[in-house]
C-alpha positions as CSV (number, residue, x, y, z in Angstrom):
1,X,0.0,0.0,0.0
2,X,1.7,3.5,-1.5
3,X,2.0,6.6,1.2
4,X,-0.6,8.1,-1.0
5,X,-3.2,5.6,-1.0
6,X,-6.7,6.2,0.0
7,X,-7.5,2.7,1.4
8,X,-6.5,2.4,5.6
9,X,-7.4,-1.4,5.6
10,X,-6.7,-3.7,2.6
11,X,-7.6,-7.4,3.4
12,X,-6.5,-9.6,0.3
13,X,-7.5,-13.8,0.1
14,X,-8.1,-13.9,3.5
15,X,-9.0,-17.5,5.1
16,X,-10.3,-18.5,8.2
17,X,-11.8,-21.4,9.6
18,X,-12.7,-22.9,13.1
19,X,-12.1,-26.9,13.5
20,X,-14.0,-28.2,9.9
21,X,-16.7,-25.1,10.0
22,X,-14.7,-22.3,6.5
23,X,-15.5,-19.0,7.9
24,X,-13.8,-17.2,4.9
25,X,-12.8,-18.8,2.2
26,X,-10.5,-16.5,0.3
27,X,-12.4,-12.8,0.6
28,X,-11.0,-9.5,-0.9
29,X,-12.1,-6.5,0.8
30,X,-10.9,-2.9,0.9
31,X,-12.0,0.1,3.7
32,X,-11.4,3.5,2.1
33,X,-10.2,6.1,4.2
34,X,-12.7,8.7,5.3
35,X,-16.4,6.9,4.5
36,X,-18.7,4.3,6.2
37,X,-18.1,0.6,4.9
38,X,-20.4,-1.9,5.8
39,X,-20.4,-5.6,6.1
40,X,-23.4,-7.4,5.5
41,X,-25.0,-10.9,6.0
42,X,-27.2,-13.3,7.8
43,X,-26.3,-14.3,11.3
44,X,-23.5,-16.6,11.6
45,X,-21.2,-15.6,8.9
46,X,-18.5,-13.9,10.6
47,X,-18.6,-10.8,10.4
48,X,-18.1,-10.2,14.4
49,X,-15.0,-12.5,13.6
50,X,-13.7,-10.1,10.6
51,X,-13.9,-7.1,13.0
52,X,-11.4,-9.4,15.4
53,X,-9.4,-10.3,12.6
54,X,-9.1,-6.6,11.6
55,X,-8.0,-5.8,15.2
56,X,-5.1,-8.4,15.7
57,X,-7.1,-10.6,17.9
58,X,-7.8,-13.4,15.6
59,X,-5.0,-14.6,13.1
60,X,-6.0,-16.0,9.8
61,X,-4.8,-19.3,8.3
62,X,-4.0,-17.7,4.4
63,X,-3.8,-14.2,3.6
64,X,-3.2,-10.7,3.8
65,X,-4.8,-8.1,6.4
66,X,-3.1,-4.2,5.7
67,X,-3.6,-1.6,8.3
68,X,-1.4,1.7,6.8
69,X,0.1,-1.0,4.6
70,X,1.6,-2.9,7.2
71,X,0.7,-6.9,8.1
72,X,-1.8,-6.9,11.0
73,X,-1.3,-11.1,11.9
74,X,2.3,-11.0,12.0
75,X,2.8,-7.7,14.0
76,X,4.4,-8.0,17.5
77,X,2.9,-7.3,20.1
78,X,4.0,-3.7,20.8
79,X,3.6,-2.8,17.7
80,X,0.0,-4.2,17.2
81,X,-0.7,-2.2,20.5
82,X,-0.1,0.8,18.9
83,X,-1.6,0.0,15.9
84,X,-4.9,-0.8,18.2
85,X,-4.6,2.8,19.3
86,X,-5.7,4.1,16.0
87,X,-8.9,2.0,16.4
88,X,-12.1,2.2,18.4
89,X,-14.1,-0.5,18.8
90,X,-18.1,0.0,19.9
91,X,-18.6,-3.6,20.8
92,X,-22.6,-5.7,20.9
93,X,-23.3,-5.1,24.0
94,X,-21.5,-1.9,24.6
95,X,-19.6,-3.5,26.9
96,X,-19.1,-0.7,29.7
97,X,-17.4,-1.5,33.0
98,X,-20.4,-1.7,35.4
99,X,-18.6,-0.8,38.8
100,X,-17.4,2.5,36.8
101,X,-19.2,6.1,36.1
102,X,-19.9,7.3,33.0
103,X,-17.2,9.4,32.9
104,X,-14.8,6.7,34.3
105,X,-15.7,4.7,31.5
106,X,-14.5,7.7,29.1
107,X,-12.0,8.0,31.0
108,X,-10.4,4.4,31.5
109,X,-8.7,4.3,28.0
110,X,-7.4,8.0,28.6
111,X,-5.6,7.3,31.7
112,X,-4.6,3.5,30.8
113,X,-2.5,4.9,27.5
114,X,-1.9,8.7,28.1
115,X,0.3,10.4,30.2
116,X,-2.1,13.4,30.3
117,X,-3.1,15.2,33.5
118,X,-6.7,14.8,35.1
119,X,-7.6,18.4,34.1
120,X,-6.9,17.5,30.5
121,X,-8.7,14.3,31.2
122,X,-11.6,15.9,32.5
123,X,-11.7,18.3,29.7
124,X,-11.7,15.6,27.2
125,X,-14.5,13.2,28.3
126,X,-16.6,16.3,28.8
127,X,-15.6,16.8,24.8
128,X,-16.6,13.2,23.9
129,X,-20.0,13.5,26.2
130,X,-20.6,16.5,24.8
131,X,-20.5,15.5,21.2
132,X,-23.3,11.7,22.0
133,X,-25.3,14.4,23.8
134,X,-24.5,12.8,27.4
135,X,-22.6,15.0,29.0
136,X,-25.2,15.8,31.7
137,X,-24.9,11.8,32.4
138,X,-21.5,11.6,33.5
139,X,-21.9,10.6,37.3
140,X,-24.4,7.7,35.8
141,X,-23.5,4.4,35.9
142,X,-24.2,2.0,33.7
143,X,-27.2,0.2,35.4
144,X,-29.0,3.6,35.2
145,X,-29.1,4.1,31.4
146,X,-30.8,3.1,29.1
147,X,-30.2,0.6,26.3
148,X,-29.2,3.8,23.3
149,X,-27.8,6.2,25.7
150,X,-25.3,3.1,26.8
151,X,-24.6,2.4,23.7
152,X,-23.9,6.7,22.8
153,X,-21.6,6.4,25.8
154,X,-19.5,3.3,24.4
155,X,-19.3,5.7,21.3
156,X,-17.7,8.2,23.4
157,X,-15.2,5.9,24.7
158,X,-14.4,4.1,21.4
159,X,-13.3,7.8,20.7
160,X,-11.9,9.0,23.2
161,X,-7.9,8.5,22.4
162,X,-9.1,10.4,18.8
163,X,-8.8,7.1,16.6
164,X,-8.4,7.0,12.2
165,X,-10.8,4.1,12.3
166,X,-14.1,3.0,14.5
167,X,-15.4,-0.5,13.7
168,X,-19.4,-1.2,15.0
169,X,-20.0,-4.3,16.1
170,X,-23.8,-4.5,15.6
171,X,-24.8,-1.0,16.6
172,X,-28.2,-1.4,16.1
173,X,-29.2,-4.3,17.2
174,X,-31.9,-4.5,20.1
175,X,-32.2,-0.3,19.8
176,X,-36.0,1.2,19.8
177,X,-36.5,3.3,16.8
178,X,-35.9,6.5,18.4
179,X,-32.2,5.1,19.4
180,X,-31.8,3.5,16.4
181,X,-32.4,7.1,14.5
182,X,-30.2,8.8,17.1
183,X,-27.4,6.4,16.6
184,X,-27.9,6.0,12.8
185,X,-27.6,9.7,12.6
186,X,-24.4,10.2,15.1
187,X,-22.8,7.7,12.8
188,X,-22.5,9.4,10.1
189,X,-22.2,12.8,11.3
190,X,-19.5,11.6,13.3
191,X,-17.6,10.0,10.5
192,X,-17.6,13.3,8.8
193,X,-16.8,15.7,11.5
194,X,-14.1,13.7,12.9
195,X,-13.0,12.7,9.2
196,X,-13.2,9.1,10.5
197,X,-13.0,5.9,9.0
198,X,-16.2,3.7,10.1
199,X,-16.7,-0.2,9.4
200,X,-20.3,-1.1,10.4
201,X,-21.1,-5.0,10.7
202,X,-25.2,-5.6,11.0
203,X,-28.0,-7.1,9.7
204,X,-30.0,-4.4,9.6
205,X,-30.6,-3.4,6.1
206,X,-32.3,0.0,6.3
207,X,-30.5,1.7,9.1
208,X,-27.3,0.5,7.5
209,X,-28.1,1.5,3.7
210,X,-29.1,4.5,4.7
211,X,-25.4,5.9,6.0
212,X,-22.6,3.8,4.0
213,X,-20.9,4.7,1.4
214,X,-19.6,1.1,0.4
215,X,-21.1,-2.3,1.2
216,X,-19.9,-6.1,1.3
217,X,-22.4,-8.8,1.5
218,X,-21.0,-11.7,3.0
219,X,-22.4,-15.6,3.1
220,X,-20.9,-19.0,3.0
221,X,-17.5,-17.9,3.5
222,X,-17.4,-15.8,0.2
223,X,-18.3,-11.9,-0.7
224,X,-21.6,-12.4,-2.3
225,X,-21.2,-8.7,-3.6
226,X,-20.4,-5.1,-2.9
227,X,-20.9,-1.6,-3.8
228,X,-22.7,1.2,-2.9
229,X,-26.5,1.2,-1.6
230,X,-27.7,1.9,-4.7
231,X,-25.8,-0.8,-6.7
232,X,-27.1,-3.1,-3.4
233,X,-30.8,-2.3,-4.1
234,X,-30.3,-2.8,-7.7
235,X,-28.6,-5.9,-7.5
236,X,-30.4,-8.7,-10.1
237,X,-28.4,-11.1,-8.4
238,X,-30.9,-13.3,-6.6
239,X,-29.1,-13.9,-3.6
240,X,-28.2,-10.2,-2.8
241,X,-31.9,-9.2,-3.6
242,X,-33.3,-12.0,-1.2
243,X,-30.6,-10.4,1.4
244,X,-31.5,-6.6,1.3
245,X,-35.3,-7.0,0.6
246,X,-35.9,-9.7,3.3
247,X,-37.5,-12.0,1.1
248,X,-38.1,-15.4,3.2
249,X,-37.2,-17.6,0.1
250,X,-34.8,-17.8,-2.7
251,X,-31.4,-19.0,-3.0
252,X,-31.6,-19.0,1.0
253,X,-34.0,-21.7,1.4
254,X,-37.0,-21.6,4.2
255,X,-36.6,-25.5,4.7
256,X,-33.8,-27.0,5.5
257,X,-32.5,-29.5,3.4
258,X,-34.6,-33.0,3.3
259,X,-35.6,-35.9,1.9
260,X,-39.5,-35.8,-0.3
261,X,-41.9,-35.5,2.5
262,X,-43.9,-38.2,1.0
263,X,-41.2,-40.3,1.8
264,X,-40.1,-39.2,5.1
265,X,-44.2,-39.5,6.5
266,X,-43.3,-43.3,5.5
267,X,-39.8,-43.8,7.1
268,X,-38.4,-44.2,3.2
269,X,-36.0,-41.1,3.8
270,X,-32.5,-42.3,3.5
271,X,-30.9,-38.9,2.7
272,X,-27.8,-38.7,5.2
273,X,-28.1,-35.3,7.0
């Protein structure tokens, strides 16, 4: 990857399995620096495990992962530290440290990797709280918010050492409309504010189309297709169209595969499943 290119992550042929079960078999993806990339699929197809491969915490059997052009899976350690210090990570379940304010929370990374005084500290996570629209929650703790303002304040943190790159682990998942609008639209004002790079992995097609700028549809271990949310919605391929207009059959079957019924009624089924 030259100095001037305009791709931060690069991820070339990239396999991955666990015991007999292919997670990826061979994907090529690139994240563009400065715009929202998605990556798409059903349940199950690894994308929480691409995110973990991005970050160094998973190493791949075959291929390449480029963070600023350099090797993620063979980094050492102190060096994939700091590279981990250019990424923020909003996790599922938010994942805040219960026992901790809200402002601890914001705080934690701050004080963990920084050498900066509590003033500056303070001034920061007020900067972060300020910019969710929580600011006036700081003494909270976690037990006392709700389900979107938790999640607004493990925004905050995963941006609170100024990172190039946020990946979302699910951001939308289990988030009342209201939240799911708030967070849909702090997103992407976010990413352009901050001139951040976002990777967003869900399932949830409208709330996701409607801030990317690229998208990768993932199943079966391959990239079904990618491209912008237009391109997505236009797609003839049946598979992608299925995907993005929830369509309960197509090339992803509603029964599982079987013997005839006729035959099964009549224990004649001798299909080995």
């Amino acid at each position: 990857m030259s100095v001037n290119d305009n791709n931060l992550v690069r991820i070339r042929d990239l396999h991955f399995s666990r015991g007999r079960s292919k997670i990826f078999d061979g994907i090529d993806i690139t994240i563009p620096k400065g715009k929202i990339t998605a990556i798409m699929g059903p349940s199950g197809t690894g994308k929480t495990t691409l995110l973990k491969l991005i970050g160094g915490q998973l190493k791949p059997q075959k291929g390449s992962i480029q963070f600023h052009g350099e090797e993620i899976p063979t980094m050492k350690t102190k060096k994939l530290y700091e590279a981990r210090k250019k990424m923020g990570m909003l996790f599922q379940s938010g994942a805040l440290l219960t026992d901790m304010s809200v402002f601890d929370n914001i705080a934690f990374p701050l004080r963990e990797h920084t050498d900066l005084p509590e003033v500056m500290i303070r001034d920061l996570v007020l900067m972060k709280l300020q910019a969710v629209g929580l600011r006036g929650a700081r003494d909270l703790r976690p037990s006392q918010l709700s389900g979107g303002m938790a999640r607004r304040v493990a925004f905050a943190r995963a941006i609170a050492l100024d990172p190039e790159m946020v990946m979302f682990d699910e951001p939308f998942t289990g988030q009342d409309p209201i939240s799911m609008g708030v967070l849909v639209q702090l997103i992407r004002s976010m990413n352009d504010s901050l001139g951040l790079t976002s990777v967003i992995v869900s399932h949830d097609i409208q709330e996701t189309l409607a801030i990317a700028d690229k998208i990768y549809i993932i199943s079966q271990g391959k990239i079904m297709g990618h491209g912008s949310p237009e391109q997505m919605n236009q797609s003839e391929s049946p598979w992608i169209s299925q995907f993005v207009h929830g369509d309960a059959d197509g090339p992803v079957r509603f029964h599982y595969q079987a013997c005839p019924y006729k035959e099964d009624l009549m224990a004649e089924c001798h299909l080995e499943l």
